[in-house]
Kinemage of the C-alpha trace (Angstrom):
@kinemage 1
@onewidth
@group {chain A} dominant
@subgroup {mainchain}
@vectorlist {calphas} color= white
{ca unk a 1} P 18.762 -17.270 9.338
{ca unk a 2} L 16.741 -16.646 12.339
{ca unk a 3} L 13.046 -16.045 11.030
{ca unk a 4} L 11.326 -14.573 14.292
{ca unk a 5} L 12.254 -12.713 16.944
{ca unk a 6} L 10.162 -13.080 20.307
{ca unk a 7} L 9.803 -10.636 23.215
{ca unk a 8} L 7.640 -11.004 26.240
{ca unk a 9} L 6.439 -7.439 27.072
{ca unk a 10} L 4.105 -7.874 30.441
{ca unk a 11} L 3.370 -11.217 30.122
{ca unk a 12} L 2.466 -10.913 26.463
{ca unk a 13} L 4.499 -12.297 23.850
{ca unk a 14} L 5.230 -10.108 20.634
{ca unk a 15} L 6.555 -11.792 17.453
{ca unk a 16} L 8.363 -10.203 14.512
{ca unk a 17} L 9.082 -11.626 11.388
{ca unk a 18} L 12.905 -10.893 10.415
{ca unk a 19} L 12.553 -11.580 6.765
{ca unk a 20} L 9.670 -8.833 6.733
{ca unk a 21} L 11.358 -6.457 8.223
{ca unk a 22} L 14.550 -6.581 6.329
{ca unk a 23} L 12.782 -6.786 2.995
{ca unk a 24} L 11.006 -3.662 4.373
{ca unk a 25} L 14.106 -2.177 5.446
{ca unk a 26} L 15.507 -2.740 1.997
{ca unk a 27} L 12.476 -1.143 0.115
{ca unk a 28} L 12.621 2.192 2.088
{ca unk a 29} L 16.407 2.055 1.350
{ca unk a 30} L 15.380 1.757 -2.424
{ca unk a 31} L 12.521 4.679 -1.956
{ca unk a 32} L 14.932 6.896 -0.843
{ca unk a 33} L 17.944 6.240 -2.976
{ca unk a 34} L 15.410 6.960 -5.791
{ca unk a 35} L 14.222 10.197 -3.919
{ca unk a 36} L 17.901 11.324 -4.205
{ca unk a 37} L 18.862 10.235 -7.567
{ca unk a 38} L 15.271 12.119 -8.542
{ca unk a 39} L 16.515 14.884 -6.986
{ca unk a 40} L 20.189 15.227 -6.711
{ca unk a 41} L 20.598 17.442 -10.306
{ca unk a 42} L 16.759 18.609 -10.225
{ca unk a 43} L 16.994 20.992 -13.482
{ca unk a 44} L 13.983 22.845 -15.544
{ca unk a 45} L 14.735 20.291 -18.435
{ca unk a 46} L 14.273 16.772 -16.759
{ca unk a 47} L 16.660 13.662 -17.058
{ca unk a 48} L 16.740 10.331 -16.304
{ca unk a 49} L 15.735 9.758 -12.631
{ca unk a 50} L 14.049 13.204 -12.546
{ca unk a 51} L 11.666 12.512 -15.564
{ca unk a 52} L 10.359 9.117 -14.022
{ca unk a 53} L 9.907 10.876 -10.677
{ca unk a 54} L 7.862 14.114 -12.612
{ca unk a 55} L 5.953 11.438 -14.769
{ca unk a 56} L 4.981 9.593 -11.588
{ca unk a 57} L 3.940 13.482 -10.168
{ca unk a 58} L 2.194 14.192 -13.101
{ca unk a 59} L 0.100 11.129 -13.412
{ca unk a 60} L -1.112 11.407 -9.813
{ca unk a 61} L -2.141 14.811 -9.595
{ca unk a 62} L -5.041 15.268 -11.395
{ca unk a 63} L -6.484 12.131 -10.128
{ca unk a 64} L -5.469 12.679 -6.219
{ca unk a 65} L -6.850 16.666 -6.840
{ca unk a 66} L -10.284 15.321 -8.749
{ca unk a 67} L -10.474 13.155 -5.699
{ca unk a 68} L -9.813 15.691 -3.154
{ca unk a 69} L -10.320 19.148 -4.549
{ca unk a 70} L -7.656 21.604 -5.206
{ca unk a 71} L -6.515 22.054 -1.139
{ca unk a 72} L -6.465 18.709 0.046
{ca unk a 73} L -5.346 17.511 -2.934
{ca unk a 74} L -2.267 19.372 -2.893
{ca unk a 75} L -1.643 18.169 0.661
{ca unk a 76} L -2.265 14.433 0.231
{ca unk a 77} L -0.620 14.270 -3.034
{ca unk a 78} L 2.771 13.057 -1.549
{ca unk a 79} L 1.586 10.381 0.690
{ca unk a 80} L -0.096 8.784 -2.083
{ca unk a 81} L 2.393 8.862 -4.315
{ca unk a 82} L 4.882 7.425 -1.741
{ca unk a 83} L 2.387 4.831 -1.135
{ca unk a 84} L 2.062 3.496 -4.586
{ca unk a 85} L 5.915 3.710 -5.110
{ca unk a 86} L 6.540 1.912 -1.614
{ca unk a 87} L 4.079 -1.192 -3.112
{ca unk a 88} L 5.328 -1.404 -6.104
{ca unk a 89} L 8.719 -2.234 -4.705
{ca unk a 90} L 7.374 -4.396 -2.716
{ca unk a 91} L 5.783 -6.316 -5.037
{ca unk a 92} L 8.579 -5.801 -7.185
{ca unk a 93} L 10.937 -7.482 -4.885
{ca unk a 94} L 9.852 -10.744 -5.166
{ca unk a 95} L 10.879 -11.441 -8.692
{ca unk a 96} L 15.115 -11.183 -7.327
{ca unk a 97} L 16.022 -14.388 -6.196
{ca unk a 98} L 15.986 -15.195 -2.603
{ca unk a 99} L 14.173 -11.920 -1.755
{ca unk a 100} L 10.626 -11.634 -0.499
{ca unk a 101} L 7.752 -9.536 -1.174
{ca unk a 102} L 6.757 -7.637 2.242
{ca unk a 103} L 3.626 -7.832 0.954
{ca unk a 104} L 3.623 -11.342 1.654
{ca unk a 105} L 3.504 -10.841 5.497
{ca unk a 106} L -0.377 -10.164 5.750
{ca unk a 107} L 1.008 -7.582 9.061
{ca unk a 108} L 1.997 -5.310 5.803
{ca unk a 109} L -0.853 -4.578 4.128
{ca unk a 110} L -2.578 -4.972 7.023
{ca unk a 111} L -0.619 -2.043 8.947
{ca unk a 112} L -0.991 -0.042 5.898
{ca unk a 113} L -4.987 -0.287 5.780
{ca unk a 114} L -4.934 0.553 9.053
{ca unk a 115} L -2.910 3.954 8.774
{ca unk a 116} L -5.047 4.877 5.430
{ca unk a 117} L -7.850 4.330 8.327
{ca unk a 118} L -6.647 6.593 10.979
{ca unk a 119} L -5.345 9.234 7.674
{ca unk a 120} L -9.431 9.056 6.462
{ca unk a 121} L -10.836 9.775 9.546
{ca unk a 122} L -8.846 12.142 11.389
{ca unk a 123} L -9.089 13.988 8.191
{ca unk a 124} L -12.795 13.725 8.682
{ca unk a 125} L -13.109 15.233 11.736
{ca unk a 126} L -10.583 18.097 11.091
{ca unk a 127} L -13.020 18.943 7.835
{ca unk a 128} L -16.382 18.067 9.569
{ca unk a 129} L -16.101 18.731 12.794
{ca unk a 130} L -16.110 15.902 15.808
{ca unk a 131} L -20.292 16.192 16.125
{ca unk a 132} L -20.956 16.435 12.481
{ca unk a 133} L -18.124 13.185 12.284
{ca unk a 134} L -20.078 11.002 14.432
{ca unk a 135} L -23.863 12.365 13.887
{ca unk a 136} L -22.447 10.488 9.949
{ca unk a 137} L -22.592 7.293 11.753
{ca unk a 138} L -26.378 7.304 12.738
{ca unk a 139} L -27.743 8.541 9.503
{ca unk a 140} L -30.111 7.759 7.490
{ca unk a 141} L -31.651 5.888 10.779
{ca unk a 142} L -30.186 6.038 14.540
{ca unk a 143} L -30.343 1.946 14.327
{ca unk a 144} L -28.032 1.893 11.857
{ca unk a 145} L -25.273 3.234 13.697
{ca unk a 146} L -23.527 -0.377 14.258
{ca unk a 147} L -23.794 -1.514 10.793
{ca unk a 148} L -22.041 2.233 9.570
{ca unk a 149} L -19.526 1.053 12.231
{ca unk a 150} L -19.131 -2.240 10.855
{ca unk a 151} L -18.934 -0.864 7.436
{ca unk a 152} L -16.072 1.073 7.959
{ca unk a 153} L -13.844 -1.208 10.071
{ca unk a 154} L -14.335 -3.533 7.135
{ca unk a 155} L -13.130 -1.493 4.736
{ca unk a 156} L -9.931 -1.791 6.500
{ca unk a 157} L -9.493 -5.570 6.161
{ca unk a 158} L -10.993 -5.789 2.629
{ca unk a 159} L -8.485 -3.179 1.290
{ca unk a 160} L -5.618 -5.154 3.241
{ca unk a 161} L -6.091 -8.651 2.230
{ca unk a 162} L -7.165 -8.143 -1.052
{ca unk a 163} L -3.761 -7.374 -1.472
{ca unk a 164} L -2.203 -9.821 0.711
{ca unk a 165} L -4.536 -12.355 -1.180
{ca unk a 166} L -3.601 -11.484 -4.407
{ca unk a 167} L 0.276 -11.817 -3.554
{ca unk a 168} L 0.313 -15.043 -1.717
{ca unk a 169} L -1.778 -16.393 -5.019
{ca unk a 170} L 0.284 -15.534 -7.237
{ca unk a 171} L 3.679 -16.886 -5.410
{ca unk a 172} L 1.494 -20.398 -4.636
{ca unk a 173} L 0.543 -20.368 -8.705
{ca unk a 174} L 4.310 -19.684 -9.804
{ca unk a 175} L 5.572 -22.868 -6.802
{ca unk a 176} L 2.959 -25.123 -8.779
{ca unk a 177} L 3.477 -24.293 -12.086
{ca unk a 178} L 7.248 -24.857 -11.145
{ca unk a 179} L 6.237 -28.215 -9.875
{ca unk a 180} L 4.202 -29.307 -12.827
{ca unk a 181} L 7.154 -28.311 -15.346
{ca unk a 182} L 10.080 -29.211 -13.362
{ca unk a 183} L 11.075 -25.414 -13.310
{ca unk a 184} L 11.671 -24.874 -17.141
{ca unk a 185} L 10.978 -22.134 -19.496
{ca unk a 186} L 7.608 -20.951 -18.575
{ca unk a 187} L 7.628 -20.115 -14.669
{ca unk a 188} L 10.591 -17.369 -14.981
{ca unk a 189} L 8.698 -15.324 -17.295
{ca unk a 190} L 5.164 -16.539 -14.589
{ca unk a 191} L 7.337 -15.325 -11.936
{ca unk a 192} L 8.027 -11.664 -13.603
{ca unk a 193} L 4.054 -11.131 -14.386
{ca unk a 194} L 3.102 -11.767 -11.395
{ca unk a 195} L 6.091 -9.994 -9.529
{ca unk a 196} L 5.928 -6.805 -12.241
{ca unk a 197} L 2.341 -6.455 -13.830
{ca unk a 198} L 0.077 -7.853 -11.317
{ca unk a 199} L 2.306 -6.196 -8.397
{ca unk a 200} L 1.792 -2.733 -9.831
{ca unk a 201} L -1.760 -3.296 -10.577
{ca unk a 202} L -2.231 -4.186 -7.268
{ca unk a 203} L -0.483 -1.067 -5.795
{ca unk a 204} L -2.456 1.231 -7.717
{ca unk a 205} L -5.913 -0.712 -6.453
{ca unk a 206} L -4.537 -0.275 -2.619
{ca unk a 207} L -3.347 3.316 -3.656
{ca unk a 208} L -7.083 4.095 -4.928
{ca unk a 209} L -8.491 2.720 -2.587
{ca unk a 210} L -7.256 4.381 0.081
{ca unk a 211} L -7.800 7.756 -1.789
{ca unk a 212} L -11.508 6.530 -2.350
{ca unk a 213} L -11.506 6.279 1.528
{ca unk a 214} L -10.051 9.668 2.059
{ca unk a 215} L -11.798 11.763 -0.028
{ca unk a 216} L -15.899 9.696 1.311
{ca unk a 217} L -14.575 11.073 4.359
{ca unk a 218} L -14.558 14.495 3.754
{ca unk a 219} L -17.354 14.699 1.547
């Protein structure tokens, strides 16, 4: 299978990664097969797909509206829902043979930090104001503009490869363990913490993290 496709666009050349972006593919394709099974018999008494999908709801709201406050709460609530869901299965996706873990491409979590960037602070200046936005970055002291700069730029790669980190780690434990015990009992069950428990921790960090971001913008 090919594993990178190249284009030259004016004189530069752009890379993808074909694995990514069919593992990708396939996790949206799971996010919104679950949408519709969630949603396909919606009744007032819940079942099956519909109860995980209200559980999910119901577990996010008070912390995304404590965060936020009761308006933009209310209006963030679904993107960071989706974005827990969306990393879970991609951390999930790893523990199916021969699949791979988007999460493993460091241009995932990387692109994802980057939109919870652009979400935080456009948000801030919609709430503050573009003058009360960037008078933020010289305070306490006028000299301390570049650092608040810094600061917030590198919340963006911190956020994006502790996950990436944290991924790769656990697939390079799981190939050595494998090694050391000639793939026997122990690295299946390796394989589904890392793939199931630490993956979902790991979504929820990114999640509330970039909820963290959000809502110390608006403040």
């Amino acid at each position: 299978m090919i594993q990178q496709l190249v284009f030259m666009v004016g004189g530069t050349k752009l890379k993808f990664n074909v694995v990514t972006i069919i593992m990708t593919w396939v996790v949206m394709a799971v996010c919104l097969l679950f949408a519709w099974a969630a949603t396909k018999e919606a009744a007032e008494v819940p079942r099956s797909w519909q109860t995980l999908a209200e559980a999910l709801y119901s577990a996010f709201k008070g912390i995304v509206r404590e965060a936020l406050g009761e308006v933009y709460g209310e209006r963030y609530l679904p993107l960071i829902l989706a974005l827990f869901i969306f990393l879970c299965l991609c951390n999930w996706i790893g523990v199916i043979p021969f699949l791979h873990e988007p999460t493993k491409d460091l241009n995932t979590p990387l692109c994802l930090g980057i939109l919870g960037f652009f979400i935080a602070h456009g948000t801030a200046i919609k709430v503050k104001g573009l003058g009360r936005y960037i008078k933020g970055y010289f305070e306490p002291m006028w000299f301390i503009m570049p650092l608040n700069l810094v600061g917030e730029l590198a919340k963006v790669v911190s956020i994006s490869f502790r996950l990436f980190g944290n991924i790769v780690g656990g697939s390079i434990i799981i190939i050595i363990v494998n090694h050391l015990v000639y793939s026997l009992f122990f690295p299946p069950f390796l394989n589904l913490f890392f793939g199931l428990f630490v993956g979902t921790v790991q979504a929820f960090v990114f999640t509330m993290l970039t909820l963290v971001y959000i809502s110390v913008q608006i403040r």
